[in-house]
C-alpha positions in Angstrom: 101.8 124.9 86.0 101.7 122.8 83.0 105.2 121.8 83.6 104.7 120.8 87.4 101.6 118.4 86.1 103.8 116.8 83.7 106.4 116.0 86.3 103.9 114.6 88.7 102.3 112.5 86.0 105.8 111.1 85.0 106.6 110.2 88.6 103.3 108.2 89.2 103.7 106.7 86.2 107.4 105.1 87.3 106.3 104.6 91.1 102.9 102.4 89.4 105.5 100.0 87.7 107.9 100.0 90.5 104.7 98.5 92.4 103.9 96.3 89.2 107.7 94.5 89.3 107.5 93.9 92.7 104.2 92.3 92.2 105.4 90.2 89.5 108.3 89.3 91.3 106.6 88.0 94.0 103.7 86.2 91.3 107.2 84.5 89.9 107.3 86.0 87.0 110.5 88.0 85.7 109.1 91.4 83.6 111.2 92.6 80.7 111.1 96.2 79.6 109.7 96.3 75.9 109.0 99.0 73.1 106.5 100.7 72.2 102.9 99.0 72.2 103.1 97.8 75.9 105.1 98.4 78.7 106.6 95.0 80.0 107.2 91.4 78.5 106.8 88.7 81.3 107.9 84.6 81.2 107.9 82.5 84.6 111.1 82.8 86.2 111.2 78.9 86.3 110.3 76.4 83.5 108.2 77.6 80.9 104.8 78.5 80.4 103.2 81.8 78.0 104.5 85.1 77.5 102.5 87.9 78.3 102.3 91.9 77.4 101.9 94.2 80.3 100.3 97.6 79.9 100.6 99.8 82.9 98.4 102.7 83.3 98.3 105.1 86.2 94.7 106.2 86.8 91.4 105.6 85.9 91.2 107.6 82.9 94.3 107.1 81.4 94.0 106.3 78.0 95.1 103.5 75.7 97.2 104.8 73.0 96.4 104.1 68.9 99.4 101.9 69.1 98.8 99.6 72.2 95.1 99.4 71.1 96.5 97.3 67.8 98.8 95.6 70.2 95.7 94.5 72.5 93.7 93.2 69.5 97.0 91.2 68.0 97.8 89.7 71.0 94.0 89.0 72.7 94.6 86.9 75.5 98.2 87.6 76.4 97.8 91.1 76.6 97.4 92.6 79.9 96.4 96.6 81.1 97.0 97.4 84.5 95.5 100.1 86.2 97.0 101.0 89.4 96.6 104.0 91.7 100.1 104.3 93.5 99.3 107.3 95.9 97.0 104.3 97.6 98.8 101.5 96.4 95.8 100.1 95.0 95.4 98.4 91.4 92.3 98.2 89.4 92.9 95.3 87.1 90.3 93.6 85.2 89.7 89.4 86.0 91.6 88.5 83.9 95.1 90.5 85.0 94.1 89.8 88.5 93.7 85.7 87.6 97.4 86.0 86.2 98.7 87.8 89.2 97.7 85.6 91.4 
């Protein structure tokens, strides 16, 4: 049981930032896989503008960890938590994330 939960979990996790790329692709931004603390790195795809931190949660009560908690108060503004729901395809961002991907 515990192990079929797990797996499920894991593959809504990757389908939610399959659907995050694409948006950011499409918001013309290019998204960087980073370490641990947040999820993503993403910069314009042309010019330059700011560099922001992308969390991406999958689910409404998915938790922050410890560790991208102090990334969210180091980084303030530029860091962003995405909540997206990817059996509907729907993403529950707060203003802010949904100002940037706009």
């Amino acid at each position: 049981m515990r192990s079929s939960n797990v797996r499920r979990n894991y593959r809504r996790g990757k389908q939610s930032e399959i659907m995050f790329e694409a948006q950011l692709a499409f918001c013309g931004r290019r998204a960087s896989r980073t370490g641990v603390g947040h999820d993503y790195i993403s910069a314009p795809m042309f010019g330059s503008g700011p560099t922001h931190y992308h969390e991406i949660k999958s689910g409404e009560h998915s938790r922050l960890s410890q560790k991208q908690r102090q990334a969210q108060r180091e980084l303030r503004n530029r860091y962003y938590v995405h909540r997206i729901e990817p059996d509907f395809g729907i993403e529950r961002a707060s203003k802010r994330a949904r100002k940037l991907l706009r």
